[in-house]
N, C-alpha and C positions, 0 to 999 in steps of 0.2 A: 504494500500500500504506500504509493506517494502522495507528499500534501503540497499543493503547491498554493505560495500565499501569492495576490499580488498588488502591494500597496497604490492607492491612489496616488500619484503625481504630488508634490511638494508645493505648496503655497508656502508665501511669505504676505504676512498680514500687520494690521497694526504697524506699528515705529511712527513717522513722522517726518514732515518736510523740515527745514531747517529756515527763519530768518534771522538776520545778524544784521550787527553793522561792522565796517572793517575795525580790527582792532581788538576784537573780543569774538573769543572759540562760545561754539555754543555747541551743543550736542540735541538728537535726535531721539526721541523717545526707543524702546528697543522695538527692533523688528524681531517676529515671531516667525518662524518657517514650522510649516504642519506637515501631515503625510511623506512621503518616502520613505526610505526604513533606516530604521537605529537614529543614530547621532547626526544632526547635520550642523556645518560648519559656513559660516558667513565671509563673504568675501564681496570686494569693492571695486569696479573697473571703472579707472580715473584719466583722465586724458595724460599722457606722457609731459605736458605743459603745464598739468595743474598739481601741484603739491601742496598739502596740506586738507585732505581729503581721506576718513579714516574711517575701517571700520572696525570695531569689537570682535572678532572672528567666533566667540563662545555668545555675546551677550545680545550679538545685532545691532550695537550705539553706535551710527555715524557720529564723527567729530570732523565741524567743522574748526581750521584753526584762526587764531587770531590775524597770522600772517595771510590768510586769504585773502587776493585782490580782492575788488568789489566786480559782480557780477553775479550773473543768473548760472547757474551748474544744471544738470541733469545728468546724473548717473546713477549707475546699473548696479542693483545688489544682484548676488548670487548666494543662493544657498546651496549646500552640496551633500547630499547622503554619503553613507557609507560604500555605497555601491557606485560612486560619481554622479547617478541622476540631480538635476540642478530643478530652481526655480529661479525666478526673476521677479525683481519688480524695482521699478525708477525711484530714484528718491530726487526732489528737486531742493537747491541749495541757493538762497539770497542773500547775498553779501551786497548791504550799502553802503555807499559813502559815509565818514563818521559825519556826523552831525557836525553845521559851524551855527550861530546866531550873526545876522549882518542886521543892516539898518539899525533904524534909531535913533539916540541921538543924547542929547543933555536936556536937561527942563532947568528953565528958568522963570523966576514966578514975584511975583511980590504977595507978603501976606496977607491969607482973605482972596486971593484969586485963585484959584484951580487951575493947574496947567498939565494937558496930556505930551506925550513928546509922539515922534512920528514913531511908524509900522520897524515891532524889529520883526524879526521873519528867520524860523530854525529852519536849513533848508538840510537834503540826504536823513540819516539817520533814518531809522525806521519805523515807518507809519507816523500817530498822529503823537503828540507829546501833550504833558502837564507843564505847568509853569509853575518855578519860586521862586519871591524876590527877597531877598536880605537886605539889611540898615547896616552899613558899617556904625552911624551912631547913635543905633538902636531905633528907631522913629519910625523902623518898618510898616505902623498902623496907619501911618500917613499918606502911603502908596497903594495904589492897587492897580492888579492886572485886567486890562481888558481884554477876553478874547477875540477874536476877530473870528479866524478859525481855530483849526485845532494845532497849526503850523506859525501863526501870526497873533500876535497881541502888539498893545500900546501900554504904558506907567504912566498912572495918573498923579497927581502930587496935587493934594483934597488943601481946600480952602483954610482946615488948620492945623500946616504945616507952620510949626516954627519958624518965626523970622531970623534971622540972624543965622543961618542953618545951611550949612554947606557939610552935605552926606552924600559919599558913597553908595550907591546901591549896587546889588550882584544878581543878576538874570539868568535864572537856570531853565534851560528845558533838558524837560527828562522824557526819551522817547518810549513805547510801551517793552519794551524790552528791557529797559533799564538803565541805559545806555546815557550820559548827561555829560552836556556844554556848558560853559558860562561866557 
Protein backbone atom coordinates (compact mmCIF):
# COMPACT_ATOMS: atom_id res chain seq x y z
CA UNK A 1 0.00 0.00 0.00
CA UNK A 2 1.32 3.47 -1.12
CA UNK A 3 0.01 6.88 0.21
CA UNK A 4 0.66 9.58 -1.63
CA UNK A 5 0.09 13.13 -0.09
CA UNK A 6 -0.05 16.11 -2.21
CA UNK A 7 0.12 19.51 -0.71
CA UNK A 8 -1.63 22.56 -2.07
CA UNK A 9 0.60 25.19 -3.77
CA UNK A 10 2.32 27.80 -1.14
CA UNK A 11 0.70 31.12 -0.47
CA UNK A 12 2.35 33.94 1.15
CA UNK A 13 -0.34 36.05 2.83
CA UNK A 14 -0.47 38.84 5.30
CA UNK A 15 3.13 41.05 5.96
CA UNK A 16 2.75 44.48 4.57
CA UNK A 17 3.80 47.21 2.09
CA UNK A 18 6.38 49.40 3.41
CA UNK A 19 6.13 53.72 3.76
CA UNK A 20 9.13 55.67 4.84
CA UNK A 21 10.66 58.61 4.55
CA UNK A 22 14.46 58.79 3.42
CA UNK A 23 16.56 58.55 6.50
CA UNK A 24 14.68 56.02 8.67
CA UNK A 25 14.48 51.92 8.06
CA UNK A 26 11.09 50.88 8.78
CA UNK A 27 10.03 47.23 8.53
CA UNK A 28 7.09 45.36 7.14
CA UNK A 29 4.65 43.43 9.12
CA UNK A 30 5.68 39.47 8.67
CA UNK A 31 4.77 37.62 5.67
CA UNK A 32 3.07 34.38 6.21
CA UNK A 33 3.60 31.50 3.56
CA UNK A 34 0.85 28.57 3.96
CA UNK A 35 0.72 25.15 2.12
CA UNK A 36 3.65 23.29 0.56
CA UNK A 37 5.36 20.87 2.62
CA UNK A 38 7.50 21.00 5.84
CA UNK A 39 9.51 24.36 6.52
CA UNK A 40 9.46 27.16 4.14
CA UNK A 41 12.16 29.73 3.84
CA UNK A 42 11.61 33.46 2.65
CA UNK A 43 13.78 35.03 0.30
CA UNK A 44 13.90 38.61 -1.53
CA UNK A 45 14.70 39.43 -5.36
CA UNK A 46 16.08 43.01 -5.33
CA UNK A 47 17.23 44.83 -8.26
CA UNK A 48 21.31 44.49 -8.45
CA UNK A 49 21.07 48.79 -8.10
CA UNK A 50 19.12 48.70 -5.04
CA UNK A 51 20.67 47.92 -1.63
CA UNK A 52 19.38 48.13 1.32
CA UNK A 53 16.23 45.94 0.77
CA UNK A 54 15.98 42.89 3.28
CA UNK A 55 14.23 40.12 4.17
CA UNK A 56 13.93 37.96 7.48
CA UNK A 57 14.48 34.41 5.64
CA UNK A 58 12.63 32.52 9.12
CA UNK A 59 10.37 35.44 10.08
CA UNK A 60 9.03 37.01 6.59
CA UNK A 61 10.04 41.05 7.86
CA UNK A 62 11.15 43.08 4.82
CA UNK A 63 13.48 45.82 6.11
CA UNK A 64 13.51 48.77 4.47
CA UNK A 65 16.94 50.63 5.39
CA UNK A 66 17.49 54.15 6.34
CA UNK A 67 20.13 54.48 3.52
CA UNK A 68 17.29 53.81 0.97
CA UNK A 69 17.15 56.42 -1.99
CA UNK A 70 13.74 57.95 -2.04
CA UNK A 71 11.54 56.06 -4.53
CA UNK A 72 8.72 53.68 -5.27
CA UNK A 73 10.29 49.65 -5.07
CA UNK A 74 8.37 46.62 -6.15
CA UNK A 75 9.70 43.42 -5.31
CA UNK A 76 9.34 39.96 -5.24
CA UNK A 77 9.08 37.68 -2.06
CA UNK A 78 9.60 34.08 -2.46
CA UNK A 79 8.90 31.57 -0.27
CA UNK A 80 10.50 28.10 -0.68
CA UNK A 81 9.54 24.54 0.63
CA UNK A 82 11.56 21.90 1.43
CA UNK A 83 11.08 20.36 -1.64
CA UNK A 84 12.20 23.82 -3.64
CA UNK A 85 8.22 24.44 -4.68
CA UNK A 86 8.04 28.42 -4.30
CA UNK A 87 5.26 31.06 -3.92
CA UNK A 88 5.30 34.68 -4.74
CA UNK A 89 3.98 37.66 -3.83
CA UNK A 90 5.13 41.70 -4.50
CA UNK A 91 5.79 43.73 -1.77
CA UNK A 92 5.79 47.47 -2.72
CA UNK A 93 8.34 49.86 -0.91
CA UNK A 94 8.00 54.04 -0.56
CA UNK A 95 10.64 55.96 0.32
CA UNK A 96 10.20 59.84 0.55
CA UNK A 97 11.96 62.66 0.42
CA UNK A 98 12.80 63.72 4.26
CA UNK A 99 10.42 66.35 5.08
CA UNK A 100 11.82 70.25 4.96
CA UNK A 101 9.26 73.33 6.25
CA UNK A 102 9.82 76.46 3.70
CA UNK A 103 7.88 79.72 3.61
CA UNK A 104 6.95 81.84 6.37
CA UNK A 105 8.34 84.23 7.69
CA UNK A 106 8.70 86.68 11.09
CA UNK A 107 5.60 88.47 12.66
CA UNK A 108 5.74 91.66 13.68
CA UNK A 109 2.99 93.22 15.70
CA UNK A 110 2.32 96.04 18.12
CA UNK A 111 0.34 95.27 21.29
CA UNK A 112 -3.41 94.77 21.20
CA UNK A 113 -3.05 93.95 17.21
CA UNK A 114 -3.02 90.34 16.08
CA UNK A 115 -0.70 89.47 13.43
CA UNK A 116 -0.79 86.03 11.37
CA UNK A 117 2.64 85.68 9.30
CA UNK A 118 2.55 84.10 5.64
CA UNK A 119 1.98 80.19 4.56
CA UNK A 120 4.87 77.83 5.87
CA UNK A 121 4.31 74.70 3.96
CA UNK A 122 6.11 70.92 5.08
CA UNK A 123 6.76 69.61 1.62
CA UNK A 124 8.02 65.37 0.85
CA UNK A 125 7.98 63.45 4.01
CA UNK A 126 5.08 61.22 4.29
CA UNK A 127 1.47 61.86 3.99
CA UNK A 128 -0.22 64.40 5.93
CA UNK A 129 1.58 65.97 9.22
CA UNK A 130 0.56 67.44 12.88
CA UNK A 131 1.89 70.67 13.89
CA UNK A 132 3.94 72.07 17.21
CA UNK A 133 4.91 75.25 18.05
CA UNK A 134 7.36 76.11 21.16
CA UNK A 135 8.06 79.68 23.02
CA UNK A 136 11.80 79.93 23.53
CA UNK A 137 10.31 82.51 26.24
CA UNK A 138 7.70 80.57 27.22
CA UNK A 139 4.46 82.72 25.87
CA UNK A 140 3.62 79.64 23.77
CA UNK A 141 -0.26 80.50 24.67
CA UNK A 142 0.01 83.40 22.69
CA UNK A 143 0.52 81.66 19.21
CA UNK A 144 -1.56 79.49 17.44
CA UNK A 145 -1.58 77.32 14.44
CA UNK A 146 -3.66 77.71 11.76
CA UNK A 147 -4.29 74.96 9.54
CA UNK A 148 -4.74 75.46 6.14
CA UNK A 149 -4.27 71.92 5.07
CA UNK A 150 -2.80 69.05 6.42
CA UNK A 151 0.72 70.14 4.76
CA UNK A 152 0.32 74.10 5.35
CA UNK A 153 -0.41 76.26 8.24
CA UNK A 154 0.02 80.08 9.35
CA UNK A 155 1.23 81.43 13.46
CA UNK A 156 -0.89 83.80 14.61
CA UNK A 157 0.56 86.14 17.49
CA UNK A 158 -3.23 86.95 19.56
CA UNK A 159 -3.84 90.57 20.54
CA UNK A 160 -2.30 89.71 24.01
CA UNK A 161 0.92 89.06 23.21
CA UNK A 162 3.36 90.82 25.59
CA UNK A 163 4.70 94.13 24.58
CA UNK A 164 8.18 94.49 24.85
CA UNK A 165 8.57 90.67 23.72
CA UNK A 166 10.85 89.59 21.39
CA UNK A 167 10.46 85.34 21.39
CA UNK A 168 11.64 82.68 19.50
CA UNK A 169 9.24 80.23 18.32
CA UNK A 170 10.19 76.54 16.97
CA UNK A 171 7.62 74.98 14.13
CA UNK A 172 7.41 71.35 14.18
CA UNK A 173 5.78 69.16 11.60
CA UNK A 174 5.46 65.72 12.52
CA UNK A 175 4.56 63.48 9.55
CA UNK A 176 2.12 60.39 10.27
CA UNK A 177 4.92 58.07 10.42
CA UNK A 178 6.65 59.88 12.93
CA UNK A 179 9.15 61.35 11.15
CA UNK A 180 9.62 65.41 12.40
CA UNK A 181 11.31 68.98 10.82
CA UNK A 182 11.80 72.03 12.41
Amino acid sequence: LVTIVVNPAIVISAGSDIYTTRGVARNSTAFVASNGTSTKTFSIAVSPSTSGITINSSTGVVTAAASLSPGIYYETITATDTLSATGYKVVKITVNEKQTITGGGNIVTTYGIPMTSAQFKAINGTYGDTWTISSEAGQGSHYKINVVDSKTVTITADSTTPSDLNDTITLTAIDVRGDSTT
